[in-house]
PyMOL Python script that loads the backbone (N, CA, C, O; Angstrom):
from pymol import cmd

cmd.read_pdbstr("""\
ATOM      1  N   UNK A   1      15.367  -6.220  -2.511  1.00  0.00           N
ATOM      2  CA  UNK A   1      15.270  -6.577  -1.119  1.00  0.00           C
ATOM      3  C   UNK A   1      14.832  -5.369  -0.296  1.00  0.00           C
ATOM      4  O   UNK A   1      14.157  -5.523   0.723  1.00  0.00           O
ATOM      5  N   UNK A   2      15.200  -4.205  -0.719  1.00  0.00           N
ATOM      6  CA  UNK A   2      15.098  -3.110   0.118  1.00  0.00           C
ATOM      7  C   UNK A   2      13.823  -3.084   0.012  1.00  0.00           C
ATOM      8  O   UNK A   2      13.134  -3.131   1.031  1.00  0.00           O
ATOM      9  N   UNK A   3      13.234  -3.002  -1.294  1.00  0.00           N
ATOM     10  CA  UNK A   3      11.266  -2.729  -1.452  1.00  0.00           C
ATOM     11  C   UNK A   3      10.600  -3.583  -0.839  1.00  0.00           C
ATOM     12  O   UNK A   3       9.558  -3.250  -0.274  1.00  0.00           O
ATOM     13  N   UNK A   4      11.015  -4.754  -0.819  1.00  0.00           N
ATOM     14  CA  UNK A   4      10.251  -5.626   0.393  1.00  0.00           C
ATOM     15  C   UNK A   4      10.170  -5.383   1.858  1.00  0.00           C
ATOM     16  O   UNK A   4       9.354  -5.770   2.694  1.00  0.00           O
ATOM     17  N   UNK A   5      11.263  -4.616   1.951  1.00  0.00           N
ATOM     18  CA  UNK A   5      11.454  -4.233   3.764  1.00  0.00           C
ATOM     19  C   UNK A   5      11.082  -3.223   3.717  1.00  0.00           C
ATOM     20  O   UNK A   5      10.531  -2.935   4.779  1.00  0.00           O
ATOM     21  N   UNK A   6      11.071  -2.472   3.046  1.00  0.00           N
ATOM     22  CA  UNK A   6       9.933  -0.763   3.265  1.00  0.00           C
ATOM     23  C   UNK A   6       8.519  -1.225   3.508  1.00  0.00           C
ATOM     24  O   UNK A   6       7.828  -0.902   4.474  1.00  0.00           O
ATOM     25  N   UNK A   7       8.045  -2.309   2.154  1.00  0.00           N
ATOM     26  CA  UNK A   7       6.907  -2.715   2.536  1.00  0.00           C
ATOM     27  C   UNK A   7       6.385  -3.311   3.839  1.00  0.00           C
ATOM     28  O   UNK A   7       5.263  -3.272   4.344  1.00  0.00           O
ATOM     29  N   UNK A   8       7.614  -3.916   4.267  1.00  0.00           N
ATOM     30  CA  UNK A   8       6.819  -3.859   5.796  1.00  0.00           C
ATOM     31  C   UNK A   8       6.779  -3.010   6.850  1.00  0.00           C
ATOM     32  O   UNK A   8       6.754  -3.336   8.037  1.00  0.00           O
ATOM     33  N   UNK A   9       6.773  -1.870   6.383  1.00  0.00           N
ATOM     34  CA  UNK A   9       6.031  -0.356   7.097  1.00  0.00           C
ATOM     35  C   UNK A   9       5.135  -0.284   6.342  1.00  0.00           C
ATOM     36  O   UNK A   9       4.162   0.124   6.976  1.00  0.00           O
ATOM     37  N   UNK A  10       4.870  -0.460   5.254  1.00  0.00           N
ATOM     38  CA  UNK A  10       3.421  -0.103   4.809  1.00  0.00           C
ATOM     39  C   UNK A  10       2.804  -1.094   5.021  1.00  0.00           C
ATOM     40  O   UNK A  10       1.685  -0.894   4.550  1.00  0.00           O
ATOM     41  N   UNK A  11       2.873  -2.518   5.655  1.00  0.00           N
ATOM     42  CA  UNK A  11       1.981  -3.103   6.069  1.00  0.00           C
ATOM     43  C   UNK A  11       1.360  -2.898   7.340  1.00  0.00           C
ATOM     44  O   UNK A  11       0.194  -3.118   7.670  1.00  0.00           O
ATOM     45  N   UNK A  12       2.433  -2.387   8.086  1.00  0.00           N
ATOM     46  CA  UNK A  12       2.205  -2.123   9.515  1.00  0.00           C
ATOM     47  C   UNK A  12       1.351  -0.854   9.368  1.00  0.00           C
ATOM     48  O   UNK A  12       0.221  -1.149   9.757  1.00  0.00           O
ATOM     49  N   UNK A  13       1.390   0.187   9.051  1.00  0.00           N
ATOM     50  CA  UNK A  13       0.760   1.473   8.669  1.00  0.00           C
ATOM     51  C   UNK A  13      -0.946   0.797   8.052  1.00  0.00           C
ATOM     52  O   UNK A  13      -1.868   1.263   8.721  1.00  0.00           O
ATOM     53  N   UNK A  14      -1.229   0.194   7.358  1.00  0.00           N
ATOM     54  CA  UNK A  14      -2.243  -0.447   6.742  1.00  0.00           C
ATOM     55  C   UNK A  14      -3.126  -1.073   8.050  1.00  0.00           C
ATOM     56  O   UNK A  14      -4.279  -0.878   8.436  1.00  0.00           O
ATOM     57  N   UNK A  15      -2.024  -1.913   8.534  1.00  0.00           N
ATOM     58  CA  UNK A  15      -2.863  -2.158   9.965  1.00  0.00           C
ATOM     59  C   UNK A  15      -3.467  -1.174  10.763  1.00  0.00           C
ATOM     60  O   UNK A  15      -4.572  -1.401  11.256  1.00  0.00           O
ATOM     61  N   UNK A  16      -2.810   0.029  10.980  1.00  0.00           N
ATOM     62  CA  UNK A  16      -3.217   0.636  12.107  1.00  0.00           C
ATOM     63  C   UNK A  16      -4.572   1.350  11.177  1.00  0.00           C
ATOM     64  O   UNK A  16      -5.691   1.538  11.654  1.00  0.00           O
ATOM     65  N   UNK A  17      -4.315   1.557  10.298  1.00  0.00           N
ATOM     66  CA  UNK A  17      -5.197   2.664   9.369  1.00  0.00           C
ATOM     67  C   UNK A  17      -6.388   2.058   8.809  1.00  0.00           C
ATOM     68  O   UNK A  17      -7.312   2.864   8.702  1.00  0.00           O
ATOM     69  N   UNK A  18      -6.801   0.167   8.182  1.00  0.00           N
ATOM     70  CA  UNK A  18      -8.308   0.179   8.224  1.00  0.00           C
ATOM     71  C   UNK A  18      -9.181  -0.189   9.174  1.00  0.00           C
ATOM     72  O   UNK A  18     -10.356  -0.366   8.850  1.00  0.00           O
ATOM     73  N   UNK A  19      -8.850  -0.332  10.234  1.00  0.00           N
ATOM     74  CA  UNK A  19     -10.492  -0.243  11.101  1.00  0.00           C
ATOM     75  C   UNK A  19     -10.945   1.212  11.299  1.00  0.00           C
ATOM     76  O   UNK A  19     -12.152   1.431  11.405  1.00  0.00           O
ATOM     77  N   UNK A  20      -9.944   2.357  11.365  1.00  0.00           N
ATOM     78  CA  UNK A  20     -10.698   3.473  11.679  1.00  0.00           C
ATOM     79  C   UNK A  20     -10.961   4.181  10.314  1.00  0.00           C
ATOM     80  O   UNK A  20     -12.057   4.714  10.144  1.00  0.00           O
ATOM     81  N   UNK A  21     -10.142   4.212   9.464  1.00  0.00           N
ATOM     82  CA  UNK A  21     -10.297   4.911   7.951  1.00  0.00           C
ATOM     83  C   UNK A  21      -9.936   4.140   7.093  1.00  0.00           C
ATOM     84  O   UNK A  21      -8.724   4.190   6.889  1.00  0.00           O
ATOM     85  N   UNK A  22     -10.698   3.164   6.263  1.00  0.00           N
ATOM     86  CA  UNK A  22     -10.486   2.150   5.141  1.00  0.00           C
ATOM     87  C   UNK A  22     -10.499   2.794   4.192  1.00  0.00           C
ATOM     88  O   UNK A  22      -9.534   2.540   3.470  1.00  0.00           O
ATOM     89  N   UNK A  23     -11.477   3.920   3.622  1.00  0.00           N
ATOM     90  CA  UNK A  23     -11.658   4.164   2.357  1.00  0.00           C
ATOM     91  C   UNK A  23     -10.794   5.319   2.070  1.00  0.00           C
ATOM     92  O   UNK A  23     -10.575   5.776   0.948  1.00  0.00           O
ATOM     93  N   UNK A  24     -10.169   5.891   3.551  1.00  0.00           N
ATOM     94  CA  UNK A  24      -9.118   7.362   3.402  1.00  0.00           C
ATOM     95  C   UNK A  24      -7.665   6.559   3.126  1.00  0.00           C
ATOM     96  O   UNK A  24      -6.947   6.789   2.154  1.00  0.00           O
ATOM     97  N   UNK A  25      -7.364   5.526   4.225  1.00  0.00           N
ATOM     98  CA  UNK A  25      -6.377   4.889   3.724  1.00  0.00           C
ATOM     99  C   UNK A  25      -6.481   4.521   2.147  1.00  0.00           C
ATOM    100  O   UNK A  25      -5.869   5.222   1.341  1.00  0.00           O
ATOM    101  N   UNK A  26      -7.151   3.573   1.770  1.00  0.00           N
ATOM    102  CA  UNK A  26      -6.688   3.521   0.374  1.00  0.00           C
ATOM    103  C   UNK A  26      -6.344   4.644  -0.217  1.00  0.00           C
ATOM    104  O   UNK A  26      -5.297   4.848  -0.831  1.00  0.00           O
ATOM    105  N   UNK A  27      -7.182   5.348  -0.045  1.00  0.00           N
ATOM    106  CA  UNK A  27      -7.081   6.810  -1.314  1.00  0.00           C
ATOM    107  C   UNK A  27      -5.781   7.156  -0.871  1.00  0.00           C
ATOM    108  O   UNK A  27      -4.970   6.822  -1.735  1.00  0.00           O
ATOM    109  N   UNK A  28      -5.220   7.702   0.142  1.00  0.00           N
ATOM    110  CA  UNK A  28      -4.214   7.615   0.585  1.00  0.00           C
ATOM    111  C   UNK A  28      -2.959   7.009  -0.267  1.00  0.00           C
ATOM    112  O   UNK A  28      -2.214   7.574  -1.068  1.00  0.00           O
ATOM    113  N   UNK A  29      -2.990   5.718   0.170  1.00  0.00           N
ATOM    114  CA  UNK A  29      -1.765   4.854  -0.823  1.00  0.00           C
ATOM    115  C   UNK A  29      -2.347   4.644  -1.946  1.00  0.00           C
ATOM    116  O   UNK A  29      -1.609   3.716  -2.275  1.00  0.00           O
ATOM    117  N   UNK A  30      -2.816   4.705  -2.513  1.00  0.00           N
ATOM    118  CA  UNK A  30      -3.254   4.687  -4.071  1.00  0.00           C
ATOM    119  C   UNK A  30      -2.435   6.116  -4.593  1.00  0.00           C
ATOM    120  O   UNK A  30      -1.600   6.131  -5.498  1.00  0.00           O
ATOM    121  N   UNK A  31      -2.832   7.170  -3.887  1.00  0.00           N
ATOM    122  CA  UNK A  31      -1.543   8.510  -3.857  1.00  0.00           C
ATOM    123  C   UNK A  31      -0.308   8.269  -4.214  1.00  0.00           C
ATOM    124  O   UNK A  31       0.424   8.633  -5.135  1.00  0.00           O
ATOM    125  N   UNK A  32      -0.217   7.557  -3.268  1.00  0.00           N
ATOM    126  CA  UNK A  32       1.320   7.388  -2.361  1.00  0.00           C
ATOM    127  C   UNK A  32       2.009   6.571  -3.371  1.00  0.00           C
ATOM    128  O   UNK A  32       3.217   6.800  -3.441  1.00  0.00           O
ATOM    129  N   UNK A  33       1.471   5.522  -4.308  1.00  0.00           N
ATOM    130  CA  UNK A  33       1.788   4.914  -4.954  1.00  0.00           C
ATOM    131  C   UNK A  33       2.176   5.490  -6.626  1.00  0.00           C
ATOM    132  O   UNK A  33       3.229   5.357  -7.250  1.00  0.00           O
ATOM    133  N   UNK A  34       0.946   6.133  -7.013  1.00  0.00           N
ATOM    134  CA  UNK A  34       1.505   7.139  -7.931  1.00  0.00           C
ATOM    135  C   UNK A  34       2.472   8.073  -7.918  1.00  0.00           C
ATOM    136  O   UNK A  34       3.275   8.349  -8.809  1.00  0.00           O
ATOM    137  N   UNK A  35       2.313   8.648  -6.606  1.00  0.00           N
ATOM    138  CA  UNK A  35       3.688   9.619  -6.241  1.00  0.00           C
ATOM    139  C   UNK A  35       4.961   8.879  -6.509  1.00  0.00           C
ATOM    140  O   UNK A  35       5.705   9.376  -7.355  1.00  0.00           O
ATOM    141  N   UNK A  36       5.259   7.979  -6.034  1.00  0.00           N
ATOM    142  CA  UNK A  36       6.533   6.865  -6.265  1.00  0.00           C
ATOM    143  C   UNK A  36       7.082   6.328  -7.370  1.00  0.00           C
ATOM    144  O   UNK A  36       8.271   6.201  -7.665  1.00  0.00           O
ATOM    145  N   UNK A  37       5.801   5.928  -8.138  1.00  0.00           N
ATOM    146  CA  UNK A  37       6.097   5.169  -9.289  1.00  0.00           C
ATOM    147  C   UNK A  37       6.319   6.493 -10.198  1.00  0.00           C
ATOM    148  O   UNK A  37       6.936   6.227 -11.230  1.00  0.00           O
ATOM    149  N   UNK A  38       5.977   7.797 -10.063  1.00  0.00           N
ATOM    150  CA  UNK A  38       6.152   8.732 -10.996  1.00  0.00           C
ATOM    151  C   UNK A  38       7.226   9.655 -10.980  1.00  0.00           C
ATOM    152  O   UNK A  38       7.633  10.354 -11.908  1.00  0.00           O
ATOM    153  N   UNK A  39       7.787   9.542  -9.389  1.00  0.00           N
ATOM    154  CA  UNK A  39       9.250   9.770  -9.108  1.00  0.00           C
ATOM    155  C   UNK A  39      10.078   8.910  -9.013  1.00  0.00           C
ATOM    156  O   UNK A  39      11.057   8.923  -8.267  1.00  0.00           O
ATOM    157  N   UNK A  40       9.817   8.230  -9.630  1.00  0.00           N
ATOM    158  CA  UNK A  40      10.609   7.016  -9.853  1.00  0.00           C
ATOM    159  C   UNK A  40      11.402   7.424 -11.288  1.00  0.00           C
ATOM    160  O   UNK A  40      12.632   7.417 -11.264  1.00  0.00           O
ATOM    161  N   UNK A  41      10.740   7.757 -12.465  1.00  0.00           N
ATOM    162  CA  UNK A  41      10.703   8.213 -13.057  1.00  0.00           C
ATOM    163  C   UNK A  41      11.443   8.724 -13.409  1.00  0.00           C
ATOM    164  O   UNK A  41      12.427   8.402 -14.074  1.00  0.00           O
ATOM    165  N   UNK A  42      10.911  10.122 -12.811  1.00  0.00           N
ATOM    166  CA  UNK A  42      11.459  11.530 -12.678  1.00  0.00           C
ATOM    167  C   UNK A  42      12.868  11.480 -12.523  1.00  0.00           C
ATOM    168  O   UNK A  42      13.675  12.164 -13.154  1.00  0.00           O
ATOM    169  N   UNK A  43      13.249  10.222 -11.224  1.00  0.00           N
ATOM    170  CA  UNK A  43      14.780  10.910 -10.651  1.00  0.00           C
ATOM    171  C   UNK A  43      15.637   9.646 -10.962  1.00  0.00           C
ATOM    172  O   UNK A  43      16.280   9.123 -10.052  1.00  0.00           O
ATOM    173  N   UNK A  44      15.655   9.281 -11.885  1.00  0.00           N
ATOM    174  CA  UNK A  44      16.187   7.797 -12.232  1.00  0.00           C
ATOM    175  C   UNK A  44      17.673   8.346 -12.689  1.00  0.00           C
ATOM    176  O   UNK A  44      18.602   7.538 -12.687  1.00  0.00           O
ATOM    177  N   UNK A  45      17.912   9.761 -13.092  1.00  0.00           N
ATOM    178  CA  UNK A  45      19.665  10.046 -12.489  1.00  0.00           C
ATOM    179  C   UNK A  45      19.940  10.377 -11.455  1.00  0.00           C
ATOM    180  O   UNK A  45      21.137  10.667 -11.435  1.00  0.00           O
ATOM    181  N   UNK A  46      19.253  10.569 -10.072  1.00  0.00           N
ATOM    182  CA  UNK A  46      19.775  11.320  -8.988  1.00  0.00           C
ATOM    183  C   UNK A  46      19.494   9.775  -8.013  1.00  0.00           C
ATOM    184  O   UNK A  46      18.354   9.335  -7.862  1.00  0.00           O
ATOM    185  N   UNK A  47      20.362   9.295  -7.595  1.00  0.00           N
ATOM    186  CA  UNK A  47      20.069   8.051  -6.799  1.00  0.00           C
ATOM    187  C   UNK A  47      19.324   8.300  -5.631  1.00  0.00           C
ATOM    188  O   UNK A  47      18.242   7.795  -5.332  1.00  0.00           O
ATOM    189  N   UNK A  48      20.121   9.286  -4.861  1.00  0.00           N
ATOM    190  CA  UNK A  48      19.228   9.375  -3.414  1.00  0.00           C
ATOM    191  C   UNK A  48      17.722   9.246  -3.291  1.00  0.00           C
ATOM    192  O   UNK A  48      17.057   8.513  -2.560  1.00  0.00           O
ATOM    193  N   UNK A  49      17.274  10.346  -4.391  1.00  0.00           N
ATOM    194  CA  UNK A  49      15.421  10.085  -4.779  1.00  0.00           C
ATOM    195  C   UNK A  49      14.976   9.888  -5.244  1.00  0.00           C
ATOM    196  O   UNK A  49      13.793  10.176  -5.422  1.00  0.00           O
ATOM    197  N   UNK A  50      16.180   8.761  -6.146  1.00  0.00           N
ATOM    198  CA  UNK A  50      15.343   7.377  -6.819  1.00  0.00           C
ATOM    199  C   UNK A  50      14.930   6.639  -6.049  1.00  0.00           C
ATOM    200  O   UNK A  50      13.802   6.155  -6.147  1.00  0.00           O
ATOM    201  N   UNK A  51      15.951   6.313  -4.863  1.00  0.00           N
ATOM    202  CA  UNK A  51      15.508   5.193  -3.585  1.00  0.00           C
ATOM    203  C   UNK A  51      14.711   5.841  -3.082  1.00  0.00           C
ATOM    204  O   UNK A  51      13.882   5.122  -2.524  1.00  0.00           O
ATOM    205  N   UNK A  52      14.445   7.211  -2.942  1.00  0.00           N
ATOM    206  CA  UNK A  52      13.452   7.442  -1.951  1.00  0.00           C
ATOM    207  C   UNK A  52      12.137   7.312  -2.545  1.00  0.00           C
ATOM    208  O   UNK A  52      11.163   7.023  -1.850  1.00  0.00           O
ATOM    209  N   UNK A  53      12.057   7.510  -3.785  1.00  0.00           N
ATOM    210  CA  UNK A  53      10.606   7.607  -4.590  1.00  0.00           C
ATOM    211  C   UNK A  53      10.040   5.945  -4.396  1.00  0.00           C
ATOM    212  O   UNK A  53       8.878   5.600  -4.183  1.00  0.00           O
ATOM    213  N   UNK A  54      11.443   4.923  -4.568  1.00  0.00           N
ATOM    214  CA  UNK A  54      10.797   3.100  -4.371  1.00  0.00           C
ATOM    215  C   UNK A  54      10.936   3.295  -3.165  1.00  0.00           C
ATOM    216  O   UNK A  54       9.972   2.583  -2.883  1.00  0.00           O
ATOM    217  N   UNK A  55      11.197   3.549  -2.436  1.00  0.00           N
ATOM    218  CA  UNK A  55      10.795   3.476  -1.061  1.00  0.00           C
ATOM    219  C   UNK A  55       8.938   3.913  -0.684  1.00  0.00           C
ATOM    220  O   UNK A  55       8.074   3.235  -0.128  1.00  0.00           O
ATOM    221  N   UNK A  56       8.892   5.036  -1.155  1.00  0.00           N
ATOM    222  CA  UNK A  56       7.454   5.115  -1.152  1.00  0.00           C
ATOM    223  C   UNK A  56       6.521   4.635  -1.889  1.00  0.00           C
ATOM    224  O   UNK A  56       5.358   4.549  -1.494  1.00  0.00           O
ATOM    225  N   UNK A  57       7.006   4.178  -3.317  1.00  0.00           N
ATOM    226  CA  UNK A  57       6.349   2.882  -3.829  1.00  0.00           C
ATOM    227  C   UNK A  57       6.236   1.857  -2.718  1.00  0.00           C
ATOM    228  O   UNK A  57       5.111   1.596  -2.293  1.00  0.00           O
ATOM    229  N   UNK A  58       7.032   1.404  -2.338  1.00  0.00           N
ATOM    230  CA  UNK A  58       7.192   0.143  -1.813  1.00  0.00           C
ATOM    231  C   UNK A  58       6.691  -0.219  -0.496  1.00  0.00           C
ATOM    232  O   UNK A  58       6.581  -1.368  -0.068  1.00  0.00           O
ATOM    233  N   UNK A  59       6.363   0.979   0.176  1.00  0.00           N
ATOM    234  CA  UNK A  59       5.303   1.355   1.382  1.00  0.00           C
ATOM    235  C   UNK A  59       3.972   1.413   0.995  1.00  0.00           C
ATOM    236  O   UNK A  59       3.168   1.062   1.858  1.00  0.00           O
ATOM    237  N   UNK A  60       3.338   1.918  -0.546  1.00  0.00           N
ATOM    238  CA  UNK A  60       2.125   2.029  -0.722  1.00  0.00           C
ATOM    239  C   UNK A  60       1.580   1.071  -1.203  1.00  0.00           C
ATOM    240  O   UNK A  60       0.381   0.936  -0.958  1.00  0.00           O
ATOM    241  N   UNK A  61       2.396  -0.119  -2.214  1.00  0.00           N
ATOM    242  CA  UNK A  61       2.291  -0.835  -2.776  1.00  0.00           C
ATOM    243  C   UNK A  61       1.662  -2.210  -1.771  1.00  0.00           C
ATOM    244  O   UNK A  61       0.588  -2.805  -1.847  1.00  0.00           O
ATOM    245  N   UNK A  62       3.049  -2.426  -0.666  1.00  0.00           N
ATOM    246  CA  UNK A  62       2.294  -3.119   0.002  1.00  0.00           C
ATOM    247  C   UNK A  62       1.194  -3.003   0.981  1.00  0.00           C
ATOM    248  O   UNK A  62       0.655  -3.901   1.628  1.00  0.00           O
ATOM    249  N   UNK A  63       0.994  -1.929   0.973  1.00  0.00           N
ATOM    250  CA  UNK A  63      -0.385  -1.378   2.168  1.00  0.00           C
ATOM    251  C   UNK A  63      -1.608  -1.806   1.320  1.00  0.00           C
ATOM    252  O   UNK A  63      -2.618  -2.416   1.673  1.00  0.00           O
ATOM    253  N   UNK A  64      -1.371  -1.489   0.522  1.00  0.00           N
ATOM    254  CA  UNK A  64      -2.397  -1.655  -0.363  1.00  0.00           C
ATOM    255  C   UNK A  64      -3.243  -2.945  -0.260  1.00  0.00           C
ATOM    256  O   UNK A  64      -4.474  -2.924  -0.253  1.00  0.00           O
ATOM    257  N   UNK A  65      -2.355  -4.283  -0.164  1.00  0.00           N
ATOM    258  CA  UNK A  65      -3.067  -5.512  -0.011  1.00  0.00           C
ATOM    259  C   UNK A  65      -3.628  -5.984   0.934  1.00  0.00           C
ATOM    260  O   UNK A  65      -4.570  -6.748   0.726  1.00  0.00           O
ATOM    261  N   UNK A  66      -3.219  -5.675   2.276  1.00  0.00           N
ATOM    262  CA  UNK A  66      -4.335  -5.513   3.783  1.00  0.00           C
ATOM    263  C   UNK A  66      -5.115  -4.751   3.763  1.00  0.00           C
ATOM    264  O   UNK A  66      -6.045  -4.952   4.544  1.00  0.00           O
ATOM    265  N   UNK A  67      -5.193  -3.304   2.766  1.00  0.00           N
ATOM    266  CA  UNK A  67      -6.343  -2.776   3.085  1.00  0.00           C
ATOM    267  C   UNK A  67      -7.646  -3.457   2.358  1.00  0.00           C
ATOM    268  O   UNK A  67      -8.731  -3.458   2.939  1.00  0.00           O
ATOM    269  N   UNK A  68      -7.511  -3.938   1.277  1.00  0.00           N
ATOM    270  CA  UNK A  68      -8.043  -4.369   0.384  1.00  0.00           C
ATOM    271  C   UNK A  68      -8.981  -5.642   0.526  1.00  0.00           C
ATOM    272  O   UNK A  68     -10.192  -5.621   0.310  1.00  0.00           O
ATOM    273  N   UNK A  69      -8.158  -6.894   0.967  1.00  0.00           N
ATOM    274  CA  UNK A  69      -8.563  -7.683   2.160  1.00  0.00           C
ATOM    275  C   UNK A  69      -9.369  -7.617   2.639  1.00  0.00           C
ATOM    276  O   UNK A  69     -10.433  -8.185   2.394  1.00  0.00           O
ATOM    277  N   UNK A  70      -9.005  -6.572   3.861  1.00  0.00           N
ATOM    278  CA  UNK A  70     -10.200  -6.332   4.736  1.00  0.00           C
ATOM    279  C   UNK A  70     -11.327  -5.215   4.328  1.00  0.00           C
ATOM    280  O   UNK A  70     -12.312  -4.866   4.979  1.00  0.00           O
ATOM    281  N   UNK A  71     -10.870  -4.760   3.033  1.00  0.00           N
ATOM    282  CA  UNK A  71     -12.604  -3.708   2.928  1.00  0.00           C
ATOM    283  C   UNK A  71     -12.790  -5.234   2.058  1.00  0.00           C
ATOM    284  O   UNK A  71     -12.594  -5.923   3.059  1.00  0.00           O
ATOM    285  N   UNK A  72     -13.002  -6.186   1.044  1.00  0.00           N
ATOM    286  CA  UNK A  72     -13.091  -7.144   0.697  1.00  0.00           C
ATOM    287  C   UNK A  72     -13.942  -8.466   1.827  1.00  0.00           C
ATOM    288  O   UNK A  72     -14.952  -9.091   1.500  1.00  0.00           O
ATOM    289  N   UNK A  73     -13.352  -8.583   2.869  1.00  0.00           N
ATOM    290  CA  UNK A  73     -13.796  -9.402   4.140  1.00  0.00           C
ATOM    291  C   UNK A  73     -15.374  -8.409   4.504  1.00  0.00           C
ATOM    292  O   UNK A  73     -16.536  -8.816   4.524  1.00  0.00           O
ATOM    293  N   UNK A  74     -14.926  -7.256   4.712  1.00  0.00           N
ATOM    294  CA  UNK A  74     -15.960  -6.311   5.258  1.00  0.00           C
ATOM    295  C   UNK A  74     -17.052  -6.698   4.927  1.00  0.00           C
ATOM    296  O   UNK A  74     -17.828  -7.451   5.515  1.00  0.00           O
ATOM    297  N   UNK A  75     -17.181  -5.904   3.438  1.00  0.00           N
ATOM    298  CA  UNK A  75     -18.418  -6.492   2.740  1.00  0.00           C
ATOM    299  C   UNK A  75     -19.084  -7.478   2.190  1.00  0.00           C
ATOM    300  O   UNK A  75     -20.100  -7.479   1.495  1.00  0.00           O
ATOM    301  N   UNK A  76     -18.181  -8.596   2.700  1.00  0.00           N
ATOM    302  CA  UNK A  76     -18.879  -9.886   2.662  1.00  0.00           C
ATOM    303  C   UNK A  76     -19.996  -9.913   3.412  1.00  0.00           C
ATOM    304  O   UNK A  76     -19.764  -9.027   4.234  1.00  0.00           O
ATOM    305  N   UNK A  77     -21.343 -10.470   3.732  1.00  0.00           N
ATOM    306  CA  UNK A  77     -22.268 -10.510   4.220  1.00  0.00           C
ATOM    307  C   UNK A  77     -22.279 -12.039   4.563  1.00  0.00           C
ATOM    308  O   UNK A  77     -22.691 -12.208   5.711  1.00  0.00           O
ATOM    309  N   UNK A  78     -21.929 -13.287   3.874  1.00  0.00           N
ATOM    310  CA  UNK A  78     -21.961 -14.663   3.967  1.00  0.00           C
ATOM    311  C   UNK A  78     -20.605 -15.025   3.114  1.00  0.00           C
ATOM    312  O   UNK A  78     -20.295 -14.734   1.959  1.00  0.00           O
ATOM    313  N   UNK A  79     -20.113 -15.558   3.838  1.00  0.00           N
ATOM    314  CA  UNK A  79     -18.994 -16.424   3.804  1.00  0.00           C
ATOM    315  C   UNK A  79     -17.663 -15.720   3.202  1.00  0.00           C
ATOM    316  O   UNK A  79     -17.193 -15.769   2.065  1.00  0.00           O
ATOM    317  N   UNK A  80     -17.315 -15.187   4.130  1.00  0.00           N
ATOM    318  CA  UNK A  80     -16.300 -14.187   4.774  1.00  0.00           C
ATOM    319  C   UNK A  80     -14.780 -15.240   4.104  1.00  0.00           C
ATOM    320  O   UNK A  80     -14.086 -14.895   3.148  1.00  0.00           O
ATOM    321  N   UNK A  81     -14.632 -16.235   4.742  1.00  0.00           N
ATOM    322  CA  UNK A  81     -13.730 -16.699   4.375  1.00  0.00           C
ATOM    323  C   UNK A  81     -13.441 -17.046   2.485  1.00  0.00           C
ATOM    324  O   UNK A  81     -12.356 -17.086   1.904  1.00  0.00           O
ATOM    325  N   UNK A  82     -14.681 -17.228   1.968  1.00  0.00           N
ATOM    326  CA  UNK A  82     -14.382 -17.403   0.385  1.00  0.00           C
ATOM    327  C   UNK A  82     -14.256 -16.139   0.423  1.00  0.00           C
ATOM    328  O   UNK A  82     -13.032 -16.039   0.342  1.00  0.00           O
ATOM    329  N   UNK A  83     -14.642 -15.130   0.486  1.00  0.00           N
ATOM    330  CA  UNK A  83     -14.517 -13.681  -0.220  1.00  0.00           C
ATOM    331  C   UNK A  83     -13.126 -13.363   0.315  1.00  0.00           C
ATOM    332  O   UNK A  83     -12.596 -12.505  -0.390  1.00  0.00           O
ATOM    333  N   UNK A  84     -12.451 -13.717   1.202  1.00  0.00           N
ATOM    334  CA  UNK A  84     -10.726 -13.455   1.427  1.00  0.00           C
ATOM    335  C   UNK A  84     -10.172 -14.603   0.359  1.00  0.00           C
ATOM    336  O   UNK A  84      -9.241 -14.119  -0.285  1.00  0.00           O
ATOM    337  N   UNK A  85     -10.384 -15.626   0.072  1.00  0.00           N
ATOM    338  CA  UNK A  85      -9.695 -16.501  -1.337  1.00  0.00           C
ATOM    339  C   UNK A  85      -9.931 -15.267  -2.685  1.00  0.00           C
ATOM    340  O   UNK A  85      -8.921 -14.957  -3.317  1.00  0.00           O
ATOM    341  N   UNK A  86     -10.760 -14.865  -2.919  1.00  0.00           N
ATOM    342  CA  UNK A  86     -10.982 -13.773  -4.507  1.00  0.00           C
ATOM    343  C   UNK A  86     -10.185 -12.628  -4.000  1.00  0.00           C
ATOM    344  O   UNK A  86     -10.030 -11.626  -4.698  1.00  0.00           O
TER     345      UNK A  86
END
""", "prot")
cmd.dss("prot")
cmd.show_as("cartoon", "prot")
cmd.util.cbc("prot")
cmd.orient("prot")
C-alpha cells in the first residue's frame, strides 16, 4: 500500500516534468528506479532504507508510465488515440 502512495508523487512529478523535459525525465527515473530496486537489495536488513530505497522505487516506477504515454502520444503523427491503447 505504501508503494502505491509514493507512486503518487511520482506521478505528480511526471506531470510537471514531460512537457518541458521528456527525454531528461525518463533518464531520470529510469535512474531513480535502478537506484531503488538495487537498494532494495542492498539494505534488506536495515528497515529504515529498505523503505526508503521502495519508496524511491515506487516514485520512479510509477512516473515512468505518464512519461511514456505521452512521449508515445507525442510521436504519433495520425491517430493519437490508438497509439495511447499500445
Amino acid at each position: 500500500m505504501g508503494f502505491g502512495t509514493v507512486g503518487l508523487y511520482g506521478n505528480y512529478l511526471a506531470g510537471r516534468l514531460v512537457d518541458r523535459h521528456a527525454v531528461k525525465a525518463n533518464v531520470l527515473f529510469c535512474l531513480l528506479m535502478a537506484v531503488g530496486a538495487a537498494s532494495a537489495v542492498l539494505f534488506v536488513g536495515h528497515p529504515a532504507m529498505f523503505i526508503a530505497a521502495l519508496a524511491i522505487w515506487g516514485i520512479a516506477h510509477t512516473a515512468l508510465f505518464p512519461l511514456s504515454q505521452a512521449r508515445v502520444i507525442k510521436a504519433a503523427n495520425e491517430g493519437k488515440a490508438l497509439a495511447g491503447t499500445f
